[in-house]
C-alpha positions in Angstrom: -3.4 6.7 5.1 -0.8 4.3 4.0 -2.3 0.3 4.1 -0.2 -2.0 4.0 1.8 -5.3 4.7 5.2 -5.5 5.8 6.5 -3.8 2.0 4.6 -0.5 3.7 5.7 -1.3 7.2 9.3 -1.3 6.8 12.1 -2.8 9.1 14.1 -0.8 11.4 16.5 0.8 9.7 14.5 1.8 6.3 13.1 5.0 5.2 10.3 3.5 3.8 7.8 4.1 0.7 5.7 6.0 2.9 8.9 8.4 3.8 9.3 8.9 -0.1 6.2 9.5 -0.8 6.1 12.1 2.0 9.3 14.0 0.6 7.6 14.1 -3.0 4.9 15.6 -1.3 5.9 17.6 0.5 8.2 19.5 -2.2 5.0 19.7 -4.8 1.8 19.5 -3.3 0.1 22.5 -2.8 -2.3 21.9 0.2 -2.0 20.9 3.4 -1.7 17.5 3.7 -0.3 14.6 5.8 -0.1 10.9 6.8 -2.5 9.4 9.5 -3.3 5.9 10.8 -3.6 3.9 14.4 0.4 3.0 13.8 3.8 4.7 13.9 6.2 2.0 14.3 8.6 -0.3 11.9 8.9 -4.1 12.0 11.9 -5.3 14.1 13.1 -8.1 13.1 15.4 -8.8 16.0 12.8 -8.7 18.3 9.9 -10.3 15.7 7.4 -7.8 16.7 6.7 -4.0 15.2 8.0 -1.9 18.3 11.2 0.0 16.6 11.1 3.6 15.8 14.7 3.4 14.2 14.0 5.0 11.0 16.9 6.2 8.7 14.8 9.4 8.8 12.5 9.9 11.7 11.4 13.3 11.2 8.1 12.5 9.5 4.5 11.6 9.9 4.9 8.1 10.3 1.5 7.0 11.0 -0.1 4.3 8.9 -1.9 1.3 8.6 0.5 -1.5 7.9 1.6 -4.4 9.4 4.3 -7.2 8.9 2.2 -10.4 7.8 -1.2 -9.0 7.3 -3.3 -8.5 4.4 -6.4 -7.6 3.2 -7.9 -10.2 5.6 -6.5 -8.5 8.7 -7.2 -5.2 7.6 -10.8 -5.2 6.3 -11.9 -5.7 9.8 -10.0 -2.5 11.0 -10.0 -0.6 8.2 -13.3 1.5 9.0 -12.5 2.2 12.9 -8.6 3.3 11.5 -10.1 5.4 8.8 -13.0 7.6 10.6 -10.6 7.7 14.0 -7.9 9.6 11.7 -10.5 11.3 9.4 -8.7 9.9 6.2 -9.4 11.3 3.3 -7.1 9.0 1.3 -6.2 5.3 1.6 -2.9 4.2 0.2 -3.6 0.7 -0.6 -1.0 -1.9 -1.1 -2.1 -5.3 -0.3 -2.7 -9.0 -1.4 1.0 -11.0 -1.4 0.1 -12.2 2.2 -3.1 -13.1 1.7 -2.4 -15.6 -1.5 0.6 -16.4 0.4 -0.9 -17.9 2.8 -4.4 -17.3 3.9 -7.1 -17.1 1.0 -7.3 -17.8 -3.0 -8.0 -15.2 -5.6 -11.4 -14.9 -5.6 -11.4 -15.0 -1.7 -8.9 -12.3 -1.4 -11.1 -10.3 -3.8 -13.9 -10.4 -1.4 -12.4 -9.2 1.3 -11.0 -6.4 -0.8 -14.8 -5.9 -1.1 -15.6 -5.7 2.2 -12.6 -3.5 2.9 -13.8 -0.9 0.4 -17.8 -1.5 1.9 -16.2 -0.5 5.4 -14.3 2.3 4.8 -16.4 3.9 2.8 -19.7 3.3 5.8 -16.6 5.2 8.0 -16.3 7.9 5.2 -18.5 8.1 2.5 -16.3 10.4 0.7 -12.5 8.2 0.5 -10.9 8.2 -2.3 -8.7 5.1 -2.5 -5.4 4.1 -4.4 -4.9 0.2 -5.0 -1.7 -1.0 -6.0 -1.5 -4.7 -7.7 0.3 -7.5 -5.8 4.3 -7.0 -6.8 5.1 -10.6 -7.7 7.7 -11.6 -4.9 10.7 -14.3 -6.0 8.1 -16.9 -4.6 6.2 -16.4 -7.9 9.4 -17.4 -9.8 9.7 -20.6 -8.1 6.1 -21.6 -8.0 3.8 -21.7 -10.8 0.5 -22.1 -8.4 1.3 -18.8 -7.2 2.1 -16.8 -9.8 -1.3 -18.0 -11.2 -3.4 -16.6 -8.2 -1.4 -13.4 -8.3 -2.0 -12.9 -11.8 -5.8 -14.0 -11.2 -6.3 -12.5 -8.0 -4.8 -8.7 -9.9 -7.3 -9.4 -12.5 -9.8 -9.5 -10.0 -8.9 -6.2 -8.3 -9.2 -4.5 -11.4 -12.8 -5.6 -12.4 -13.3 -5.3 -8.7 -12.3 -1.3 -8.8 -13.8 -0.6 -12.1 -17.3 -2.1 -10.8 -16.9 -0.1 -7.2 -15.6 3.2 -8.4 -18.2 5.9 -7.5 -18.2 10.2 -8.5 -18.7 10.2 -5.0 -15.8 7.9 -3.5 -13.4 7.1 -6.3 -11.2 3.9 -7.0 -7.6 3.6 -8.5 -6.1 1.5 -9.8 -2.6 2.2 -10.0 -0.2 1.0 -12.4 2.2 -1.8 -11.5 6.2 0.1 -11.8 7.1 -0.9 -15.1 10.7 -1.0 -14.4 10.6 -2.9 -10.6 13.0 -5.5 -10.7 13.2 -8.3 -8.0 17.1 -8.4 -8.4 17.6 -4.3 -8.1 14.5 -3.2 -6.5 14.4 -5.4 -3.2 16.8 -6.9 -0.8 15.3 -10.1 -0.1 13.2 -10.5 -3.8 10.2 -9.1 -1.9 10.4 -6.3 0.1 12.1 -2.9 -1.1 15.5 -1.3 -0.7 15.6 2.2 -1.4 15.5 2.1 -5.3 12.3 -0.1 -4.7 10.8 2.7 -2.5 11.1 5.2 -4.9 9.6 3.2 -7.6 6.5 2.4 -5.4 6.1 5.6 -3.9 5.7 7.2 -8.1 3.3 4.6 -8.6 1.1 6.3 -6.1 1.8 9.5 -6.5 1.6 9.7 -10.4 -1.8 7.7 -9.9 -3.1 10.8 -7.9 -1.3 13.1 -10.2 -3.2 11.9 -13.4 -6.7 11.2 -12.2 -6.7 13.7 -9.4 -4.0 16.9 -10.1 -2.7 16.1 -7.1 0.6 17.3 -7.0 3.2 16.8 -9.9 4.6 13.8 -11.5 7.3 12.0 -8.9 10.7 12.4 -9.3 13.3 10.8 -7.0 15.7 12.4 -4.6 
């Protein structure tokens, strides 16, 4: 199950992370597999609400968990019904820039990553979960205050995940992509154009790959 804000949502018109990941999937895992989640729809920004199928490739399970200005505030709350509902076995976890943004501090945002992980897990006591650091957006350029509570609040996640990881139900941590680049990798310095996709979709996938065998190292295209 893909969680996430609007960088895992997408806008009408975009393939998505979740699309890539999909394809690399697809092409190189060898069980049966595939995306759930309450939600099928991208952001449309025309309309300000998340009603448009208009993928550049719709043929795809495009279920997830994500949603244009939400964080891990918004989703802790509906992460357990989301995650028993769709049986996940999974969680795809990229969250944090909206919170810091706007709603909560590090150490905030880091307890509600707590209670995230606490209510999946009492919906599946087995998840396995990927987290992905906050991507620092152009904002963190421009404003020092921020960059500091990204950079605080990602040192929190870690020590969070390395003090929650279980045998039973493990945590990731995934790498940030070494090469993402505001400039090259998004379209707006936050969310992702399709070289930006690629390059979070690996991150994910090459997490699973080296902790779990799960499929083979990602490779574009």
């Amino acid at each position: 199950m893909p969680v996430g804000d609007s960088m895992t949502i997408g806008s009408a018109g975009e393939h998505t992370w979740r699309y890539r990941l999909w394809q690399h999937l697809r092409h190189s895992y060898g069980g049966p597999f595939t995306l759930v989640g309450p939600r099928e729809t991208l952001y449309d920004k025309a309309t300000d609400a998340p009603t448009s199928y208009e993928y550049a490739d719709p043929d795809f399970p495009r279920a997830h968990l994500a949603g244009w200005g939400e964080g891990w505030l918004h989703m802790a709350p509906l992460i357990g019904e989301a995650t028993r509902a769709a049986r996940a076995d999974v969680l795809l976890v990229s969250l944090g820039l909206i919170d810091l943004g706007f709603y909560t501090n590090a150490e905030q945002t880091a307890d509600n990553v707590h209670a995230f992980i606490t209510a999946a897990r009492t919906a599946r006591r087995h998840i396995r979960m990927v987290l992905l650091p906050v991507l620092p957006n152009i904002r963190a350029q421009q404003d020092s205050d921020f960059a500091a509570q990204v950079d605080h609040f990602n040192e929190l996640l870690a020590k969070t995940t390395a003090n929650l990881d279980t045998p039973t139900s493990p945590l990731l941590l995934a790498s940030p992509p070494p090469s993402y680049v505001l400039h090259t990798d998004t379209y707006d310095g936050t969310h992702p154009n399709a070289s930006g996709e690629h390059k979070i979709a690996a991150n994910f996938a090459n997490a699973m790959h080296e902790a779990w065998n799960m499929a083979e190292p990602y490779t574009a295209g």
